[in-house]
N, C-alpha and C positions, 0 to 999 in steps of 0.2 A: 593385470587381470588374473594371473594364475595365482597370484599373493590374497587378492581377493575372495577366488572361491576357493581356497583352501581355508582361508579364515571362516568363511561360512559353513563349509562340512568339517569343521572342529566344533564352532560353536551349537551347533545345529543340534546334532546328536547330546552334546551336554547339556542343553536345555532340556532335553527331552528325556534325558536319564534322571535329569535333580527335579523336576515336575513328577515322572513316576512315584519317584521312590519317596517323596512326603505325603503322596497319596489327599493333597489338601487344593489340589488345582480347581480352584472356583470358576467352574465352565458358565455360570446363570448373566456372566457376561454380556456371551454371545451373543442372549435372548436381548436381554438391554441393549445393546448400539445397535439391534436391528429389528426395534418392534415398532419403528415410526413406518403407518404405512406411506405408498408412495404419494397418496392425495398430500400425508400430512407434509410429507416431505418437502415436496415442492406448492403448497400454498401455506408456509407458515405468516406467523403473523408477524409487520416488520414497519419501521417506525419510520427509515432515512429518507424515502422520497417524498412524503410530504410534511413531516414532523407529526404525525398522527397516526396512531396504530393502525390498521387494517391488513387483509390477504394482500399476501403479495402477487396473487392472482387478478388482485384489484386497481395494484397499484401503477399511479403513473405514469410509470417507467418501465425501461427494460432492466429488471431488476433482477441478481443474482445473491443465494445467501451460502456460506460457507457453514458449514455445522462442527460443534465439537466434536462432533464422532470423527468427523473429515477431516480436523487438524491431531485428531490421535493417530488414524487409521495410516494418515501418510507421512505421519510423521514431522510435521512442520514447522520449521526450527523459528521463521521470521514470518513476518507479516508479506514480505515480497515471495519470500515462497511459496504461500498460500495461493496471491495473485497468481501466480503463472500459470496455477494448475486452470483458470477461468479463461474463457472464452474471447478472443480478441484484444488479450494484454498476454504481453510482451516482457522481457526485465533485459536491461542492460548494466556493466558497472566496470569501472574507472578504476578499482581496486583503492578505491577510497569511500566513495556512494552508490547505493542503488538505484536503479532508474526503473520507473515503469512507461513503457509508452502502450498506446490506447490506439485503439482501431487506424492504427496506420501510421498514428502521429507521436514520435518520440523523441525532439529534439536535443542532439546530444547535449548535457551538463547543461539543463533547467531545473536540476535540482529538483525535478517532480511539480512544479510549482502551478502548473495546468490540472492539478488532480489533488482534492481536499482528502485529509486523511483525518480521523475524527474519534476521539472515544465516546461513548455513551455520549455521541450529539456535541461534544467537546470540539472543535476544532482545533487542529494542530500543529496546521504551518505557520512559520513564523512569519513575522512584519518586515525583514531585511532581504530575504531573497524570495520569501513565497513557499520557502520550500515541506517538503514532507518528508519524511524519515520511511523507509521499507527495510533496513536490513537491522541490523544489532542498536546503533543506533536508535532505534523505535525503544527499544530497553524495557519490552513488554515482555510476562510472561504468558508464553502461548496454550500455555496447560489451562489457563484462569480462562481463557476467552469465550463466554458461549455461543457467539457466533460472529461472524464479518458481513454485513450487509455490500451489497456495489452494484450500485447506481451508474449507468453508465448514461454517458451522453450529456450534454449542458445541464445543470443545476443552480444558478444564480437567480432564479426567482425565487428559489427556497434560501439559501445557503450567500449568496450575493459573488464576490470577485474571488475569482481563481476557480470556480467549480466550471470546469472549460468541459474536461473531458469523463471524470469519474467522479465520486463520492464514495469514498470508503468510509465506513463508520464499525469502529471495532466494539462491542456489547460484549462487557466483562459481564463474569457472573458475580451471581449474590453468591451471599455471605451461607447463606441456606442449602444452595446447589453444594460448596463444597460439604460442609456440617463436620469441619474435622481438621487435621493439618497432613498436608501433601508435603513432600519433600521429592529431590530429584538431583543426582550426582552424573554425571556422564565426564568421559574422555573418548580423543578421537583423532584422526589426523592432523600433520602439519604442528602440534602442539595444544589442539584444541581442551578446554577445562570449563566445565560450566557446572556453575549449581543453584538451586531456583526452589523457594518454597511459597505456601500458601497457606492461609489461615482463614477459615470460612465458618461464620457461626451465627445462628438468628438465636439473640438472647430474647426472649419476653416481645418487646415490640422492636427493638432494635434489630438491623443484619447489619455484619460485619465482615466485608471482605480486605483481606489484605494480601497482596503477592509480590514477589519480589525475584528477581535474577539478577547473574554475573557470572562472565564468562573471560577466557582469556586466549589469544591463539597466537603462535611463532610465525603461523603465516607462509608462503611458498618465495621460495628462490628464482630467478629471472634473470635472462638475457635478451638485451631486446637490442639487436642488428642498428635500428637505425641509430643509437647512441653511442656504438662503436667507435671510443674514441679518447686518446689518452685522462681527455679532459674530465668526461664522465663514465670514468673508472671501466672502460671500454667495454661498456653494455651492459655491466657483471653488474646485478641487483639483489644480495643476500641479507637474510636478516632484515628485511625493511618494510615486510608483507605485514606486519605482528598488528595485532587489535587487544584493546581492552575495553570491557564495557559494563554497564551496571543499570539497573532500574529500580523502584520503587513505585506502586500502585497503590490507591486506597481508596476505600466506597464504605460510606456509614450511612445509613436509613435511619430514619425513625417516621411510622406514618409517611406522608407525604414531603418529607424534607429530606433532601440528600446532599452530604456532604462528600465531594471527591476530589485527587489529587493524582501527578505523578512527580517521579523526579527520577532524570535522568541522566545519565552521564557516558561517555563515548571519547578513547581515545586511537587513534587510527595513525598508523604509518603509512606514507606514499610512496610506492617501490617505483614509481614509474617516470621518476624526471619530468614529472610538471612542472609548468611555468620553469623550466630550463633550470631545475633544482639539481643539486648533485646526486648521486646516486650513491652514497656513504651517508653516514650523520645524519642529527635529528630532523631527518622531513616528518611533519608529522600534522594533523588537526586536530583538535578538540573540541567537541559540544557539549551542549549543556540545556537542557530543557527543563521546565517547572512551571505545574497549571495548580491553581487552586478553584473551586467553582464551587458555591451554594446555589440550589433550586429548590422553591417549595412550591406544591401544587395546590391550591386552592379550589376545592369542588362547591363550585354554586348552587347547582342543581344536578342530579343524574346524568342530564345532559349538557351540561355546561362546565367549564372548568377554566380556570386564568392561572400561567404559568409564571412565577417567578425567577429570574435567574442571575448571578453575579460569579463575577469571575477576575482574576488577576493572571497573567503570564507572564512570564520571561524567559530567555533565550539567551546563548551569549557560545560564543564561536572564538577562536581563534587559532591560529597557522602557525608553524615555524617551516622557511623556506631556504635554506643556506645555499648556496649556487656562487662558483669561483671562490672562493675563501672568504666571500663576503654572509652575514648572515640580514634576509628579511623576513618579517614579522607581519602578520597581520591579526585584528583583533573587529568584530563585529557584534552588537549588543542590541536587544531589543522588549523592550517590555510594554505590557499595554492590559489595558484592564476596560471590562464593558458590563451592560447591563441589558436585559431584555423583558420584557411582558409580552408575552403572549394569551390570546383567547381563542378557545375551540369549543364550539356550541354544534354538537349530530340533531338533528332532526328526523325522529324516526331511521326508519332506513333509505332516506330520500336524497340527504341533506347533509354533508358535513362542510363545517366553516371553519379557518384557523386563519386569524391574522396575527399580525404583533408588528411592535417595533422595537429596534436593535440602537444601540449608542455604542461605540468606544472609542477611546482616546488611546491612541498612540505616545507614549513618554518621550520614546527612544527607539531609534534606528539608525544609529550612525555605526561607521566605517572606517576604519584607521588600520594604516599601512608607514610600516618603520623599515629603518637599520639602525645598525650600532651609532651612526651617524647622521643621520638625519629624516624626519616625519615628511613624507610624501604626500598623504593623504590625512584628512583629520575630520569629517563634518557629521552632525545630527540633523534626520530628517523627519522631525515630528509631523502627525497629522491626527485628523479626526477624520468618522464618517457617523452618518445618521442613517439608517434603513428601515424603512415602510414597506410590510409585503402582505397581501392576502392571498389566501387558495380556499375554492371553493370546488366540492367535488358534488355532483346533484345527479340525481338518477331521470333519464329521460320516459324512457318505459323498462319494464323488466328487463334485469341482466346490462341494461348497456348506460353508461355513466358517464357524462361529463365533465374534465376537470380542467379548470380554470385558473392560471393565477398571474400575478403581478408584483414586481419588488421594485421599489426607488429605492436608489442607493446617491446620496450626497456626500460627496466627497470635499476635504477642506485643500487638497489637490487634487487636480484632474476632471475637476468640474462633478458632472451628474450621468446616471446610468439607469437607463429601464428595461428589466428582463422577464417580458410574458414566457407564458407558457400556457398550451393548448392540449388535451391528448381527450382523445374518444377510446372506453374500452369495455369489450364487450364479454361477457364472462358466460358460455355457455356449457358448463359443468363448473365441479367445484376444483378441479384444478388443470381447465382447461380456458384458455381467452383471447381474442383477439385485440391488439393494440395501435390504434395512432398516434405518435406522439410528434409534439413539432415542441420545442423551444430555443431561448437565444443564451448568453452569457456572456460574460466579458470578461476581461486582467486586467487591473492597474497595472499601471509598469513598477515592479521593486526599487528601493533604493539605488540595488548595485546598477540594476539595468540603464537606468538612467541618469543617476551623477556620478560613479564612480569614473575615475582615470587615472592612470598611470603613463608615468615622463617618458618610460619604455615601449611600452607596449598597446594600450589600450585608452581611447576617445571616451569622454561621457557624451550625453545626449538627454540632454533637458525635456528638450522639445516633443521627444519621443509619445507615444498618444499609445492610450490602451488597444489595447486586440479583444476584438469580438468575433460569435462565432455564433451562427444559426443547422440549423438539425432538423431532418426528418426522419424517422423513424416507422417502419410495420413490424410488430411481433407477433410471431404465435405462439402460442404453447399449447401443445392438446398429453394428454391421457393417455396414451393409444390404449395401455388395457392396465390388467394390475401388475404388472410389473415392468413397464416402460413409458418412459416420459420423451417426448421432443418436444424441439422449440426451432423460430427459424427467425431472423432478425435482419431485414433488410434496412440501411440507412445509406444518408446521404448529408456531408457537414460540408459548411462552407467559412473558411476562417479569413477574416479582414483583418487588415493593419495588424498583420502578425508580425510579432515581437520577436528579430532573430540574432545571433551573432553571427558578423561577417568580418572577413578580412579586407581594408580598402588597399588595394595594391598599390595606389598611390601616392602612400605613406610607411606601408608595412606596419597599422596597426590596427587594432581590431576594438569594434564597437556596436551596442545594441540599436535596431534601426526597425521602424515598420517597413520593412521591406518587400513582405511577400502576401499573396493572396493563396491560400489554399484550401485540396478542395478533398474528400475524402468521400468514397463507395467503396460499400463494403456487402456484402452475407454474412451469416454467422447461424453454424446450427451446429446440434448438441441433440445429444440420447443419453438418459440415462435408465440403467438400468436397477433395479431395486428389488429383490426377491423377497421375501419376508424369511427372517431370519437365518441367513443365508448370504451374507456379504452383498456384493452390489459394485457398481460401476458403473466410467462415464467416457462419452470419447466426444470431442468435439472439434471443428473444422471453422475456420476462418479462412476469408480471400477476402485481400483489401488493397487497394487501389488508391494512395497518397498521394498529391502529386501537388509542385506549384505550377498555377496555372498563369502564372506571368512569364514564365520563364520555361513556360511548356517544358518541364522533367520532374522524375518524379523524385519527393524527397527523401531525404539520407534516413539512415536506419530505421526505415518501413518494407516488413518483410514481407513477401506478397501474398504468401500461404502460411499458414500452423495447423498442423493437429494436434490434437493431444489426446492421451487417455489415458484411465488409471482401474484398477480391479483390488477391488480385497477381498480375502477370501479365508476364511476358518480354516484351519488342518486339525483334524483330530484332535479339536477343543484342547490343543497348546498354543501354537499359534495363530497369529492374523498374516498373511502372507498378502503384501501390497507392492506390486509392481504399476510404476507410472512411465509413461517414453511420451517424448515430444520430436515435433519436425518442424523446421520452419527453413522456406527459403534463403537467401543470401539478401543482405542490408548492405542500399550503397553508402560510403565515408563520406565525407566532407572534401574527400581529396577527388572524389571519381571513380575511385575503387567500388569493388563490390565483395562483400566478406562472405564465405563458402554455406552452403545450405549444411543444416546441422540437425544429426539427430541424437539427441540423449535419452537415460535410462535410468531412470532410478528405480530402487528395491526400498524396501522397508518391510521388516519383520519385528511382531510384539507377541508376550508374551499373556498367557491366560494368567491372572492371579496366583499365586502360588505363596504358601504360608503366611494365606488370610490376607495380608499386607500388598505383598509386592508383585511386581510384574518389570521386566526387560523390554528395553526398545532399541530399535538397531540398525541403524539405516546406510546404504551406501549414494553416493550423489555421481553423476557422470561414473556410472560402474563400469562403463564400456572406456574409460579412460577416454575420449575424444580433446583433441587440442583444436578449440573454435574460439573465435574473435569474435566482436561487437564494435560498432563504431564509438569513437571518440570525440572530444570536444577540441577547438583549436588548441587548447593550454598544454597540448602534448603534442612531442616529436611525431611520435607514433598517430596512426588514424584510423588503427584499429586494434584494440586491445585484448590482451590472452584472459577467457575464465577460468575459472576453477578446474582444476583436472580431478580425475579421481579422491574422492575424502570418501573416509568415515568414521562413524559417531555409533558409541554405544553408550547406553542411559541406563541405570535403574532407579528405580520409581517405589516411592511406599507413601499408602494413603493409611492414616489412622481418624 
């Protein structure tokens, strides 16, 4: 701590001397990141819950949007940092993966796969484990993004399987917003190095975005008690934290045709003796993502318009595990390519329509598990589906609106799946509404979840049956005046033939099963504040109430309280001064344990412009130094794992 604030009252002061003395400090910033008023704020316009522009004041859902001013302001390195600063999500991580859980439900190492993660409408989890990417891994640059839509609650009459509990959809900017090239150099703790540019330009009719990142870090040193033991280098974990990662983005317009892509790449060491790895030598993962999508939009009439879309994906994963002198390997691969039409016809202000149908083919999703001696595991699991949805939103009398919709999803396993959705919402100002929402959703079960096994350790289960989940929902959100916003979000889910991993003590090995039925109540309210031109700020409060109700207790790493809140604030048109702190109660393990209630603290400081170009950002994370746990997945000794202690990160930035 005291290493901390002396680095901050050195650097503090010398920003403020090299800001003087160029006499070139472009304060007309300030006016820009804060001249959206707070109507605009919180009713912008947003596309994720029913595929169709409209207020988010109107929309469907309980819907939250993150703004680029809010990923400058706080400074937000990943996509899961962003999540945590929102209401009723959660983050845990293994020191290998990020994890988000949602109104209560976080089940440890699912890979996220209860929660779609999306660019521009793109979907992102893969076809072999379902999963979603939130930390470096996502290999997005956060500087490009112009906002994060999150949709909370079932989604699979829009979106179809795995939209359980959220829908994220990340909205790159054009090529226009930026009109220049951004570049961005930062160092930081632990070995941290990253460097990230952008290329943004509307030539004639074309825009052209492109952005890119890469970063590297050494990573934190460990000793973990329960491993204590000649065998695994008695607990001692150095040098094994380290990550490398890398992404590429790209968006081309012309008129109504958009071509987009990423490519991504992530290499990650395991410091933590998973799967009874050694604690020396190459423990390590690697992924690999890559979308390609064409869309053209075709306008019939004013009000009529038919959406084209095509797409190719791949994915490709694999593991080095060395454990007693022996070394194993794993390798997982997935690609799959689809097509869509959609149609959306408004009717006055009465009346909007969107249906379409969805196709993809599945190639590949197989699973292969080695040693030096001999293949374990080996199988590919192709499939198809076909999906039919319509949504219909129609106005009953003034202000209060109907939305209706419907998705069949045919699957070439697992049979068939239908998920309504009902919501009434009543809009009585322009950025005030009241909301019902009721929908259902469902999971196929993954590859791994159901055929995977292992001779040592772990069962498959064929037979295993999707998980569905039904929601009810009251929101409000009112205006209070011109500079404060609430909101208050009462719900109720109820989750079948949930998909879990257990241990069967009757064999000592472990495998996915419908095991449990659960049931989730929750609150959720939120204030923010917004002055005009003048910074702004947000504090928000969840209580939530998880539990199986077969087994009457409540489930592992569901914390029962969080606040959170965050302020930014101008200084003397130099810097942006943003402090954020959270609380959340203690999450019980898988073992019975219950891990310590936590509160952390972040700062983040930026700088105004300064010689025309550039500007400083500088952020510290857990500045209060806090050592807190999160649960774990069985694949570890340990059943609660240590995060990040004290880091930080300095940036500078030049936009031409």
């Amino acid at each position: 701590m005291k290493k901390c604030l002396r680095f901050l009252f050195l650097i503090l002061p010398a920003l403020s001397i090299q800001l003087s003395l160029t006499g070139q400090v472009d304060t007309s910033e300030i006016n820009e990141l804060f001249d959206m008023s707070l109507t605009d704020l919180m009713n912008q316009e947003v596309v994720t819950s029913s595929r169709f522009i409209q207020k988010s004041v109107e929309a469907a859902s309980s819907i939250s949007v993150i703004t680029s001013v809010d990923i400058k302001n706080f400074n937000y390195s990943t996509l899961g940092e962003a999540l945590n600063s929102q209401r009723g999500i959660y983050l845990s991580g293994d020191r290998n993966y990020s994890y988000a859980g949602s109104r209560g439900f976080g089940r440890p190492t699912d890979y996220n796969n209860r929660i779609l993660v999306m660019i521009d409408g793109h979907i992102l989890n893969d076809v072999v484990y379902g999963s979603s990417f939130l930390g470096n891994e996502l290999g997005i640059n956060m500087k490009n993004i112009e906002k994060i839509e999150i949709v909370r609650g079932p989604g699979a009459s829009v979106y179809g399987s795995g939209a359980m509990l959220n829908i994220i959809n990340i909205i790159m900017k054009k090529g226009s917003d930026t009109d220049g090239q951004a570049v961005s150099a930062g160092a930081g703790s632990f070995g941290r190095k990253e460097i990230s540019a952008i290329y943004g330009k509307r030539v004639k009719d074309v825009d052209i975005s492109l952005s890119g990142i890469a970063g590297s870090s050494d990573g934190e040193n460990f000793y973990f008690p329960e491993l204590d033991a000649p065998e695994t280098n008695n607990g001692i974990s150095n040098g094994m934290d380290w990550e490398k990662f890398a992404g590429l983005q790209a968006k081309i317009s012309r008129n109504n045709f958009t071509l987009s892509g990423i490519l991504t790449n992530r290499s990650k060491g395991i410091p933590t003796g998973a799967f009874e790895t050694d604690l020396t030598g190459d423990v390590r993962s690697d992924d690999e993502r890559f979308f390609l999508e064409a869309s053209y939009r075709l306008d019939i009439k004013n009000n009529s318009s038919l959406l084209f879309r095509g797409y190719y994906d791949d994915y490709s994963y694999s593991g080095s595990y060395p454990y007693g002198g022996a070394d194993l390997f794993d390798r997982s691969h997935g690609h799959w390519a689809g097509s869509e039409i959609q149609y959306n016809l408004k009717t006055g202000n009465r009346n909007v329509l969107s249906t379409g149908i969805e196709y993809r083919q599945i190639f590949r999703s197989d699973y292969k598990e080695w040693d030096n001696s001999e293949t374990y595991f080996d199988k590919n699991f192709p499939f198809s589906f076909l999906s039919v949805y319509v949504h219909d939103q129609f106005q009953i009398v003034e202000n209060l609106n109907i939305t209706a919709g419907l998705r069949y999803d045919q699957y070439s396993i697992y049979s068939e799946s239908l998920s309504p959705r009902l919501a009434m919402v009543y809009t009585y100002s322009d950025a005030s509404s009241l909301k019902l929402l009721y929908s259902e959703a469902f999971r196929i079960p993954n590859m791994y979840e159901a055929y995977y096994e292992s001779q040592s350790s772990h069962k498959s289960n064929p037979d295993i049956k999707p998980e569905k989940i039904r929601a009810l929902e009251l929101a409000w959100g009112h205006r209070i005046n011109d500079l404060f916003y609430g909101s208050i979000s009462v719900y109720r889910f109820t989750m079948f033939n949930l998909i879990d991993q257990y241990l069967d003590d009757s064999d000592g090995f472990t495998l996915f099963s419908n095991i449990g039925k659960a049931q989730g109540t929750g609150i959720e309210t939120e204030l923010r504040y917004q002055p005009e031109k003048n910074g702004g700020g947000y504090i928000n409060l969840t209580y939530q109430n998880a539990k199986d109700i077969i087994l009457h207790r409540k489930l592992t790493n569901s914390p029962d309280l969080i606040i959170k809140g965050g302020w930014t604030y101008p200084l003397a048109n130099i810097l942006f001064i943003t402090p954020e702190v959270f609380y959340e109660t203690g999450r019980a393990t898988l073992s019975g344990n219950t891990t310590d209630n936590t509160v952390l603290l972040n700062l983040s400081l930026r700088t105004q412009k300064f010689l025309k170009y550039f500007d400083i950002s500088f952020k510290v994370r857990n500045l209060l130094d806090r050592k807190y746990y999160v649960p774990v997945g069985y694949e570890h000794a340990q059943d609660q794992m240590i995060q990040d202690r004290r880091n930080m990160f300095i940036q500078l930035h030049a936009q031409f």
